[in-house]
N, C-alpha and C positions, 0 to 999 in steps of 0.2 A: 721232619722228625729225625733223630738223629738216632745213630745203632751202634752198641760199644764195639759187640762183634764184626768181623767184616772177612773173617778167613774162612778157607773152602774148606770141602769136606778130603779132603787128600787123606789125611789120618787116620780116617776110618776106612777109604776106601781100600786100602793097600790091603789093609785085613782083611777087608769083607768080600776081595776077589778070590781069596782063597776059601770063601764059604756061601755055594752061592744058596741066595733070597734063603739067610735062615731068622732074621727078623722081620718081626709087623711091624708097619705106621697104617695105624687107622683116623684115619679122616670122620669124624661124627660130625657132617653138616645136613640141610635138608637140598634134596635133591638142586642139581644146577650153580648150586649157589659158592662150589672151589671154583676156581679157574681149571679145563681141563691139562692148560698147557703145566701148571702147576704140578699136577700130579704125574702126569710123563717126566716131567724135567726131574721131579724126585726119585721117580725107577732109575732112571738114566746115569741119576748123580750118587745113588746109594745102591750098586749092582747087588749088594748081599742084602735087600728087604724088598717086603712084599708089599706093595701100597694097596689097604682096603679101604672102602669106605661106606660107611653103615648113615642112614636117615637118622636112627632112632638109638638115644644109647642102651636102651635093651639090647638091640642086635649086635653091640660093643662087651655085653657082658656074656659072654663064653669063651670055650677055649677056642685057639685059635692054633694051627698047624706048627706055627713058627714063635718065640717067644714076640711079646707087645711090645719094646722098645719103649713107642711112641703112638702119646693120643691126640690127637687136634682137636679140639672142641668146638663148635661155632657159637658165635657168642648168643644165636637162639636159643640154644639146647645147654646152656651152660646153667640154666636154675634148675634143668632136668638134673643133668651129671651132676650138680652137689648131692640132691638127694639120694642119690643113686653112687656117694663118691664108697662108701663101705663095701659094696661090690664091687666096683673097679677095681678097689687096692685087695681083696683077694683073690679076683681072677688073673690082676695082671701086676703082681706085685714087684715088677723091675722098670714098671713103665712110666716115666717120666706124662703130666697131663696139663696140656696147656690150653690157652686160648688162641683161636683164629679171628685176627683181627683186622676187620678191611677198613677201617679207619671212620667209620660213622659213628663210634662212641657209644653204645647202646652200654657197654658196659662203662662200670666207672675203675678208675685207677683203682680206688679205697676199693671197692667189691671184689678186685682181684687179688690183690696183698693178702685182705682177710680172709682170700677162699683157703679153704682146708684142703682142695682139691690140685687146683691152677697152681705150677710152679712154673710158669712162663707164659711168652707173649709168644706169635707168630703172625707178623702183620704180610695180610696177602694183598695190599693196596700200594705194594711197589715193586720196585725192577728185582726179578725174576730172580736174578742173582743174590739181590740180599737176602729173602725169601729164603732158597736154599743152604746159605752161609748159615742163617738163625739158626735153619732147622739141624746142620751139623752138629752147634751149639747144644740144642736142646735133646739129640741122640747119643749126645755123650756125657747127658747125665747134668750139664750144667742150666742154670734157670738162669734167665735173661729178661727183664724185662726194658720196653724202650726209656732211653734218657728223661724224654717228655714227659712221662708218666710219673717217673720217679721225682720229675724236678715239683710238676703239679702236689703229688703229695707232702714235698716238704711245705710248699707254699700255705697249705693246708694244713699241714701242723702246726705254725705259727700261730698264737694265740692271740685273739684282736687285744688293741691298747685296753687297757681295765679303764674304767671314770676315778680319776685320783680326786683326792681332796681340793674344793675350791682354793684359787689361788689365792694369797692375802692380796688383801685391796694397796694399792697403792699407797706410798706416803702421801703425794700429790693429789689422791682424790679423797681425803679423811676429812669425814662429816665434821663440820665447827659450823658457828651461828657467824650469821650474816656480817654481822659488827667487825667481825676478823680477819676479813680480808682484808686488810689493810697489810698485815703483816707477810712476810716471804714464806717461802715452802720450808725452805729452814728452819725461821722461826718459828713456824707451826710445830713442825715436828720437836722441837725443844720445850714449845708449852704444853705439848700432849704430854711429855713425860712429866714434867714439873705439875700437870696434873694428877698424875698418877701417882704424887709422893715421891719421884727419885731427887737423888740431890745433885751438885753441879759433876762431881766425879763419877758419878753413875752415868747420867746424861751423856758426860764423853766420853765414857766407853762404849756405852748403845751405838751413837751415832761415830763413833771413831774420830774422836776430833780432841782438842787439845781444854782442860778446863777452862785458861781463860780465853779460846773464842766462845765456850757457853758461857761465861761473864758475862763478854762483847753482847751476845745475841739475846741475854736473858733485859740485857740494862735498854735495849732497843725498844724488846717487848713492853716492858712498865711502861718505857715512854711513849708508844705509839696508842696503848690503850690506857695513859693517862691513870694508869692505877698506880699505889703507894710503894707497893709491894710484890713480891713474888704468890702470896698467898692470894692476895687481890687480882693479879692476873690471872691464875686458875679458877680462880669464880667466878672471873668474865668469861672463860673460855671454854665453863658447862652450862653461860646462861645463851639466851636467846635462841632462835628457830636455825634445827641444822640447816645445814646446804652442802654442796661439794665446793670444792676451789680447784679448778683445773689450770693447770701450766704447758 
């Protein structure tokens, strides 16, 4: 997985030694289930806050000694904390509320974009240090979520191909009676028109060709189907039993 962020918390630290632990991060997971070393490394790395951490997010909605900062959600208790997001935002309305992510996916990319609540990730399924880098990110007010997540959702807004309209049938596979294969795919395609009523100057501009090779190809047809005429040929070429003619 890859993470935009990657810089420490120096920025805030400089400030927050001159105030000490006057911020919360509260952890809302169920018991056991942060890493402990997790939670030390965060006293350690933010000396101006107080790391709580509550089972239940009831135990998350009261005051608390030091302003909230920062809420860590577990992705268990995250369809709790929606319900419950109206209270959070008046009890701790400076606090940034994200998810704790250990990479098993229970939650979806789409579920957390549309939470009302979640403005960030916090994946705790890697080294230590990016962990802490995220969570600088997310104590200074900025939402983060990982590259993966965001590339997944485009992929998903992509709308599948629609069913267009059937393709026209090929000139080389148009139904004529049996009798007519005698003649070329060319010539086919010149007696379909001349069946249709066009005349020789239409005909070459359909097919893009020059009048007199539809002459050439019209004086072939009569002759190959032994008819008088032009008009005779067209009414060999709506009689008899279709077929295809492939090339």
């Amino acid at each position: 997985m890859n993470y935009t962020y990657t810089f420490r918390a120096s920025a805030l630290q400089g400030h927050g030694r001159q105030q000490e632990r006057s911020r919360t991060i509260i952890f809302v997971s169920p018991p056991r289930t942060v890493p402990e070393g997790l939670k030390q490394a965060a006293e350690s790395e933010f000396p101006w806050a107080v790391v709580e951490e509550v089972a239940h997010i009831d135990e998350a909605i009261r005051i608390f000694p030091d302003t909230v900062s920062l809420i860590l959600v577990h992705k268990e208790l995250v369809a709790d904390a929606e319900r419950r997001a109206d209270d959070l935002f008046r009890f701790h309305p400076l606090a940034l509320t994200a998810l704790l992510d250990d990479g098993t996916g229970l939650v979806t990319a789409g579920g957390i974009v549309a939470s009302k609540l979640l403005r960030g990730v916090l994946p705790i399924h890697v080294r230590l240090e990016v962990s802490l880098s995220i969570m600088a990110v997310l104590l200074s007010g900025i939402e983060y979520f990982p590259r993966a997540m965001l590339e997944s959702l485009a992929k998903a807004a992509v709308p599948p191909p629609q069913e267009g309209p059937p393709e026209p049938e090929p000139l080389g596979e148009v139904p004529v009676p049996v009798h007519l294969k005698i003649l070329t795919k060319r010539e086919l395609q010149v007696l379909r028109l001349v069946e249709r009523g066009l005349q020789n100057k239409s005909i070459a501009t359909d097919l893009n060709l020059s009048g007199h090779t539809v002459k050439i190809h019209l004086h072939n047809i009569i002759s190959k189907l032994g008819a008088r005429n032009r008009t005779e040929a067209a009414a060999l070429y709506r009689g008899g039993e279709p077929t295809r003619v492939v090339h």
